[in-house]
C-alpha positions in Angstrom: 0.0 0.0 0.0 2.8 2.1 0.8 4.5 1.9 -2.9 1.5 3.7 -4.2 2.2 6.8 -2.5 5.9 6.4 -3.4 7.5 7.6 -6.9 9.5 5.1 -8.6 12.7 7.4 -8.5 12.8 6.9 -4.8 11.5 3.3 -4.6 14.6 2.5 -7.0 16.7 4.6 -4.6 15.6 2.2 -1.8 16.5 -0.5 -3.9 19.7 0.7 -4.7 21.1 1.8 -1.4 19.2 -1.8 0.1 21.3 -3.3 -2.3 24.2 -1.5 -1.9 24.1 -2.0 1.9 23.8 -5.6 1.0 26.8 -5.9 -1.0 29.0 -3.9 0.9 28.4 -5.8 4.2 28.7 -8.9 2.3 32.4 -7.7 1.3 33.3 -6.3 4.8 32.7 -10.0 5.6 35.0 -11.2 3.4 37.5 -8.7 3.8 37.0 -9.4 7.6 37.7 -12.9 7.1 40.4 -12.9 4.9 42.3 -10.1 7.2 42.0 -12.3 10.1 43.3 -15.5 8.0 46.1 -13.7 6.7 46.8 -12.6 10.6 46.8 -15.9 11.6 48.9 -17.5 8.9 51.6 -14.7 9.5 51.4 -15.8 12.9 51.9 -18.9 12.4 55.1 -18.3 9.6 56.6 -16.2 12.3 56.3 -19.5 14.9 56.8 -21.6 12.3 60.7 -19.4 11.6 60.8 -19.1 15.3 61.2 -23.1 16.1 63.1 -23.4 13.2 65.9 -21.5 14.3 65.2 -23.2 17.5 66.2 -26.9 16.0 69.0 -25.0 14.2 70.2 -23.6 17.5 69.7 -27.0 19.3 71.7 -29.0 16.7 74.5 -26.7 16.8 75.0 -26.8 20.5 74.4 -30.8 20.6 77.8 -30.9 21.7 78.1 -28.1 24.2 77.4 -28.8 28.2 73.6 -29.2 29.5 74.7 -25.3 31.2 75.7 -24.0 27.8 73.0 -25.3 26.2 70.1 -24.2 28.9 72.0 -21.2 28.5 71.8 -20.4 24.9 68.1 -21.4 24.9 67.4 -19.1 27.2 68.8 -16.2 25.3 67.1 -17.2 22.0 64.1 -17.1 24.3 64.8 -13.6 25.3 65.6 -12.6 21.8 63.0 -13.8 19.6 60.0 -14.2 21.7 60.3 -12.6 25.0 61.0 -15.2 26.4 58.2 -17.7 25.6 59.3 -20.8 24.2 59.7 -23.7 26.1 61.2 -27.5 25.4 59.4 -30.4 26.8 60.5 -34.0 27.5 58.1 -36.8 26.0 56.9 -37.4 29.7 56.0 -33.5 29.5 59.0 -32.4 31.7 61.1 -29.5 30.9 63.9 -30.6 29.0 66.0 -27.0 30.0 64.9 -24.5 32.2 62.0 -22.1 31.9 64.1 -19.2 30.0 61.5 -16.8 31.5 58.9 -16.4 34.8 56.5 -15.6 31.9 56.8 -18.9 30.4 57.1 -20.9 33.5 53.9 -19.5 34.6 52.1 -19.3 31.4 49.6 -22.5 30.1 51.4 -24.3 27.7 48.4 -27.0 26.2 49.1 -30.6 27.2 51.8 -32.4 25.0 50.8 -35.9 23.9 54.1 -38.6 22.5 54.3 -38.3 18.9 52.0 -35.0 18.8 52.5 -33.3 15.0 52.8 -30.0 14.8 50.0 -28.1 15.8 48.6 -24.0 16.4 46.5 -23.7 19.6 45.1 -21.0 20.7 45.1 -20.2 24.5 44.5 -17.3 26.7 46.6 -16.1 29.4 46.3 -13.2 32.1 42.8 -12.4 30.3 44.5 -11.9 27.0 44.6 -14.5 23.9 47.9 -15.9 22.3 48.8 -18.4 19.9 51.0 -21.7 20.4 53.1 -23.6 18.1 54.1 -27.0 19.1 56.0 -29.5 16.9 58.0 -32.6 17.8 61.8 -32.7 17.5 64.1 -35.5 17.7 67.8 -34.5 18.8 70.3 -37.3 19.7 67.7 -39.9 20.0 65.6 -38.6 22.7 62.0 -36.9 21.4 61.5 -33.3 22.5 58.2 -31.1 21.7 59.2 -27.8 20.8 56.8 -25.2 21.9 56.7 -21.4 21.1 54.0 -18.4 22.4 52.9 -14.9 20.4 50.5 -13.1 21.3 47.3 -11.8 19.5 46.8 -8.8 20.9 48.5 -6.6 17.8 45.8 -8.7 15.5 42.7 -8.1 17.7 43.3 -4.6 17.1 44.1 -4.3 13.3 40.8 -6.2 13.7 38.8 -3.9 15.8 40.5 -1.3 13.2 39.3 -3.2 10.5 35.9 -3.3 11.4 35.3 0.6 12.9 36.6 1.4 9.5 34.0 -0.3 7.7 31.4 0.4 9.8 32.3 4.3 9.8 32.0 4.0 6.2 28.9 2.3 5.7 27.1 5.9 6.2 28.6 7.7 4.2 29.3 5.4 1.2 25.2 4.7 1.8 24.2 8.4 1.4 26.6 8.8 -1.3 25.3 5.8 -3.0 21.7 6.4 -2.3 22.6 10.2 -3.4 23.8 8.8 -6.9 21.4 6.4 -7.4 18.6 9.2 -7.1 20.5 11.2 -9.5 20.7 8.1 -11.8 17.0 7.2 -11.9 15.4 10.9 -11.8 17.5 11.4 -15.1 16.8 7.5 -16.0 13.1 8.7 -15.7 13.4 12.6 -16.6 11.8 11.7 -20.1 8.7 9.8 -17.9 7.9 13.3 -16.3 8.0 15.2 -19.8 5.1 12.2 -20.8 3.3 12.9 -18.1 3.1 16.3 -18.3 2.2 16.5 -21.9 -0.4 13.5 -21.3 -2.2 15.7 -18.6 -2.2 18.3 -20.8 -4.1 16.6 -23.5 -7.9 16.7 -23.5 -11.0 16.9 -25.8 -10.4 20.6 -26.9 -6.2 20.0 -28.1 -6.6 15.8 -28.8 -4.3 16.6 -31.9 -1.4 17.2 -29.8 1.5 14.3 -29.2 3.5 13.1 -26.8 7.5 14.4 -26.6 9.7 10.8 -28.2 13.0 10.8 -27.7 15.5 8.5 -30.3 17.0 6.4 -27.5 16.0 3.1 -28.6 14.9 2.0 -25.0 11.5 1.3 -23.6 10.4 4.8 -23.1 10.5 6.0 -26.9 8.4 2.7 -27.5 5.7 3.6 -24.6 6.0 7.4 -26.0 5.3 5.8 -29.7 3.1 3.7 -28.8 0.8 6.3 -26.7 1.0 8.8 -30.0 -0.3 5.6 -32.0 -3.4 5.6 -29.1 -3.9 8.7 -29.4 -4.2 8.9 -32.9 -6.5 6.5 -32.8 -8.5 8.2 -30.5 -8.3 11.5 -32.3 -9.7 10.0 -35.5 -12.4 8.6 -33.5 -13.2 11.5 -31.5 -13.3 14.0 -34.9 -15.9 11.4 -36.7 -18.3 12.0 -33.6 -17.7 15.7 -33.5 -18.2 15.2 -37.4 -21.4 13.3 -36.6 -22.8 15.4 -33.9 -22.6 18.6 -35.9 -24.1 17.2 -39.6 -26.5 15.4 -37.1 -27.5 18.3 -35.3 -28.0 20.6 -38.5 -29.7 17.9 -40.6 -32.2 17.6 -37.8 -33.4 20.9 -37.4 -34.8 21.1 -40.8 -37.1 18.5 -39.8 -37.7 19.8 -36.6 -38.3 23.1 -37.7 -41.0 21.9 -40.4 -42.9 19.7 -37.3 -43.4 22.7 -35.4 -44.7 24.6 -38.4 -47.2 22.2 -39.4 -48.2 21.9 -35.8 -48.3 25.9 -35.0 -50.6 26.0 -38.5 -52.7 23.2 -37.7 -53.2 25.2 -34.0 -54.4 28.2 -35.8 -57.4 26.4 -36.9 -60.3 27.2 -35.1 -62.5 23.8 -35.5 -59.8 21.7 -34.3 -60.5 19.1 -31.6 -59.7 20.1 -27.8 -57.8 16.3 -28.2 -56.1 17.5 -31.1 -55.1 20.8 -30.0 -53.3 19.2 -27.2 -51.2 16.6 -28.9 -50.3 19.8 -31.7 -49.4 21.7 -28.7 -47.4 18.7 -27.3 -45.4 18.8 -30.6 -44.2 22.4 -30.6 -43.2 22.4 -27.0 -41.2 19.4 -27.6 -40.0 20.6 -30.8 -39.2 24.0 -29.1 -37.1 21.4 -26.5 -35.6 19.5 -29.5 -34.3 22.6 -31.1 -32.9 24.3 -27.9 -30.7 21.3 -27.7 -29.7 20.9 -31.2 -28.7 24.5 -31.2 -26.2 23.5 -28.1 -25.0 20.4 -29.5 -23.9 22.9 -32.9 -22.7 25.4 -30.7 -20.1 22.5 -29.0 -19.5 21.2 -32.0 -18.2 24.2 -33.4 -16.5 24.8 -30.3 -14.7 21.7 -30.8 -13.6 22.7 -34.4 -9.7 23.6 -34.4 -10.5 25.7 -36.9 -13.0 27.4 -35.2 -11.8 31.1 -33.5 -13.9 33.7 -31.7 -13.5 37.2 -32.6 -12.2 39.2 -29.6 -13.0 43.4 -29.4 -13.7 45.8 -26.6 -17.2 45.9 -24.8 -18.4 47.4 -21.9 -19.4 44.1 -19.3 -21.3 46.6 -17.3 -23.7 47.1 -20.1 -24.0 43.6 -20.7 -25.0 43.0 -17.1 -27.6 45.3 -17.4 -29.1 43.9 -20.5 -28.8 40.4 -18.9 -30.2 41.1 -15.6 -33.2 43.4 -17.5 -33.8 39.7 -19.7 -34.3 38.2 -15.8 -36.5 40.6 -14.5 -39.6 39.7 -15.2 -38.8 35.4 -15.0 -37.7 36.0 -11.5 -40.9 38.2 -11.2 -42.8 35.9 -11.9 -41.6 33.4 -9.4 -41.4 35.5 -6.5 -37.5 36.0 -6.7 -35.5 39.2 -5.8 -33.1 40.0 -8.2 -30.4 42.4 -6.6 -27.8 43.8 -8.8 -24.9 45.4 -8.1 -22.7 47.4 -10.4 -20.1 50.7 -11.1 -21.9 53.2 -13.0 -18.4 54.0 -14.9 -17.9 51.6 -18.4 -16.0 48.3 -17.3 -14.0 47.7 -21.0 -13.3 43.8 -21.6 -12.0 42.0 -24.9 -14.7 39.7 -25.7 -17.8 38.7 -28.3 -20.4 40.1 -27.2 -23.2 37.9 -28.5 -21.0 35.2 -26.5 -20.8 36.8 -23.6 -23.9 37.8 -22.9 -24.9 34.0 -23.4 -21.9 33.4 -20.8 -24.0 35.8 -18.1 -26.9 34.4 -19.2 -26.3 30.6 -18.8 -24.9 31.8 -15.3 -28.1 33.7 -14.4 -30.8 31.4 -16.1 -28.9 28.3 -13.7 -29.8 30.7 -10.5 -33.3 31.2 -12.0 -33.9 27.8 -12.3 -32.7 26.8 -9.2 -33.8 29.0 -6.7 -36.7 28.2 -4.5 -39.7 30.8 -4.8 -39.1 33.8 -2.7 -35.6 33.2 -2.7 -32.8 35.7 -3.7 -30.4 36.3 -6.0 -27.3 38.5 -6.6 -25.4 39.9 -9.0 -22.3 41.9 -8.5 -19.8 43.7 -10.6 -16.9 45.1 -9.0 -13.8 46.4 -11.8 -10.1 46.9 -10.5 -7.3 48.7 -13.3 -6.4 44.7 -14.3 -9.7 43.0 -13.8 -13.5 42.6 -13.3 -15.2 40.1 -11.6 -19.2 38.7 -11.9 -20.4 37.2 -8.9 -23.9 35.5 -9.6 -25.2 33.9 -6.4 -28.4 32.2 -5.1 -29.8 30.9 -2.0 -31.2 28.3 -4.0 -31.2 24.2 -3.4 -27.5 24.1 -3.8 -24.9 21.1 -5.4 -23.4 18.3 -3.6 -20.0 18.5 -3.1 -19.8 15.0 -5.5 -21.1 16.9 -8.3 -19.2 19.9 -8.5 -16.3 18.9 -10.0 -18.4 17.8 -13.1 -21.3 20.6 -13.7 -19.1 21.4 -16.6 -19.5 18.5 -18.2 -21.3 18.1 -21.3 -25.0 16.2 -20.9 -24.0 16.3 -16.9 -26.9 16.3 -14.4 -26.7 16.6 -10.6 -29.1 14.5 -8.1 -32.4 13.7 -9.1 -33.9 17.0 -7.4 -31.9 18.9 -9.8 -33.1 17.0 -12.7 -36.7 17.9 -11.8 -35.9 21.4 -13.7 -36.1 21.5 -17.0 -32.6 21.1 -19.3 -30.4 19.4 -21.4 -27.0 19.4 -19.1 -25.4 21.5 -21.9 -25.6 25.3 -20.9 -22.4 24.8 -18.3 -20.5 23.0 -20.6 -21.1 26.2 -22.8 -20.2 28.3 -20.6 -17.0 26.8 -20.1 -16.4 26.8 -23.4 -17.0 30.4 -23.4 -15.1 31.4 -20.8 -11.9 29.4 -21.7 -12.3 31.1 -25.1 -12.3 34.5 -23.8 -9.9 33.9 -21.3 -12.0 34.0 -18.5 -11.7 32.2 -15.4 -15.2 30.9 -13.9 -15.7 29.1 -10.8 -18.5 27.6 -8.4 -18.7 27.4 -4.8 -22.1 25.8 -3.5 -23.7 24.4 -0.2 -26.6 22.0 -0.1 -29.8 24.0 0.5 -27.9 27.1 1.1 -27.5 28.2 -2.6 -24.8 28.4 -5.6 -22.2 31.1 -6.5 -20.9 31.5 -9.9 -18.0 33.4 -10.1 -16.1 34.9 -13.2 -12.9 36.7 -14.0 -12.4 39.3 -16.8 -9.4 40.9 -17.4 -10.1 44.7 -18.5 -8.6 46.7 -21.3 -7.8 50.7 -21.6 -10.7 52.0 -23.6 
């Protein structure tokens, strides 16, 4: 659950330094290892050289007194060892002297006839050393050869060793993980340029393509391959628009001939109170029919790339008036108060003006519609040196917070209370259309039985 909250530049990061960590503890194993093998076998070569020159020493002074002898092992004692070595009997006995008070007290392992040579580790005064043994024959009598070092300079290239790599493992982590960011956010740089373009695209600039770069890889295939969808989808997309236009004017002929007939067959006096009905029937659905076939045109042209709306100065103050004077007598009629507020001075905007009155219009007629009788609604201008801005608001039944991101779409109704009013689910997606095309920026706010508030940004121009 977590990974979906995550971006793949720092999930590979993780994976990276994880790895990384891994590897590099996996090596400080090793390297640990092999240090304190090599320790050891140095260890033993210098005990190994040590007894050597011990037998050397031995046969050279085979001939010399048991006092010269004793004595000369004890100096070679002193000189190569400090004085630990010692040179046992086959019954375990000394064969010379202890050369030293630290090798007669310190715990030489059990000797056994006939032992090989052997490295034992033993520990003495707290502190670890290691023993090479190794049996010696001199003038027929067996001697067991034994010499001590201690470990105590290993331990602590050891201990070095290992703070070493431990110090390190921070740092080399957070350069690693440092890198491997670096690495993947410019692995996945051409992934952000996709997306960015892919959020871009909608319904109004479908003809637009995603950014492919010639590397070869997976990402100009996924680039390609989302052009060749959207392609697709762009051809598709233009035969409906294609469709919903011819559709839309090929219909109203028809249309508009059904509602003649029936407005002429009204006009006849001597026609049945049945009869009048069902004509009556036909023009106020016809009337319907026609409203939204003169939207769906509208959109479709809206959709047209080809299509452009012609921009030049108008006064919005005037068009508020005219608007709000259009209102009048419908919220009249259903017991609304219309309260408009306005400067008296001209409010210039850039803007078709057949357009934008059907902008302030939709906006209005939505709060007509809406609004409970006796209710209230407001209209207020209020024009800065940069900008204008339309507030229309209601206290009418309101729209759920679910529906308000999509009153702008096309054919979109609300609850069902809503769709008790009569409509088509078009006149928003209009005004959207408008607005975008004049470069106006329109927004709702809306509580449940508390009422609506339309709100609309117009930048102003120097008369």
């Amino acid at each position: 659950m977590l990974n979906r909250h995550v971006s793949i530049s720092l999930r590979l990061t993780s994976w990276f330094g994880a790895i990384f960590l891994a590897g590099w503890v996996l090596f400080g194993a090793v390297m640990w290892v092999t240090l304190k093998t090599t320790l050891k076998n140095e260890r033993r070569l210098t005990l190994e050289r040590r007894i050597d020159r011990l037998e050397e020493l031995l046969k050279q002074d085979s001939g010399d007194s048991y006092a010269g002898r004793a004595q000369d092992f004890k100096d070679f004692a002193h000189a190569t060892g400090n004085g630990l070595a010692e040179i046992l009997r086959s019954d375990g006995t000394r064969a010379f002297p202890s050369p030293s008070a630290s090798a007669l007290n310190f715990p030489w392992p059990t000797v056994a006839p006939d032992t090989p040579e052997r490295l034992i580790q033993v520990k003495s005064a707290d502190q670890p050393y290691w023993v090479l043994g190794r049996s010696f024959s001199l003038g027929g009598e067996q001697l067991y050869l034994l010499a001590a070092a201690p470990e105590a300079g290993n331990l602590v290239v050891l201990a070095s060793f290992r703070r070493g790599l431990l110090a390190s493992v921070p740092i080399l982590l957070l350069i690693s993980s440092a890198g491997g960011y670096w690495l993947s956010r410019r692995a996945l740089r051409p992934v952000d340029r996709i997306t960015a373009t892919a959020r871009s695209i909608s319904i109004r600039n479908i003809s637009e393509r995603l950014p492919v770069t010639a590397t070869g890889d997976e990402l100009q295939r996924l680039a390609e391959t989302c052009n060749d969808m959207l392609g697709r989808l762009e051809a598709s997309v233009n035969q409906i628009k294609q469709f919903t236009a011819d559709a839309s004017h090929e219909l109203r002929g028809p249309l508009s001939f059904t509602r003649t007939i029936a407005e002429v067959a009204l006009r006849n006096p001597q026609i049945e109170a049945e009869s009048r009905r069902a004509f009556e029937d036909i023009v106020n659905e016809t009337a319907q029919a026609a409203v939204l076939l003169d939207d769906m045109l509208t959109l479709a042209r809206a959709d047209a790339v080809s299509f452009s709306v012609p921009l030049e100065p108008l006064d919005l103050s005037s068009l508020v008036t005219d608007v709000c004077a259009m209102a009048r007598p419908i919220a009249a009629n259903r017991s609304l108060a219309l309260d408009v507020s306005q400067p008296s001075s001209t409010v210039s905007v850039l803007g078709d003006a057949l357009r934008k009155r059907r902008l302030l219009w939709i906006s209005l007629d939505n709060a007509l519609k809406y609004t409970n009788p006796s209710g209230r609604i407001a209209v207020s201008l209020v024009a800065t040196a940069e900008s204008a801005t339309l507030l229309v608001a209601d206290s009418g039944i309101g729209i759920p917070a679910a529906d308000l991101p999509h009153i702008f779409d096309r054919f979109y109704r609300a609850d069902p209370s809503r769709g008790m009013v009569e409509g088509n689910g078009l006149g928003l997606a209009i005004a959207k259309w408008i607005a975008d095309s004049h470069r106006v920026e329109i927004s709702v706010t809306s509580q449940e039985t508390r009422g609506t508030s339309f709100r609309m940004t117009f930048a102003t121009v120097t008369p």
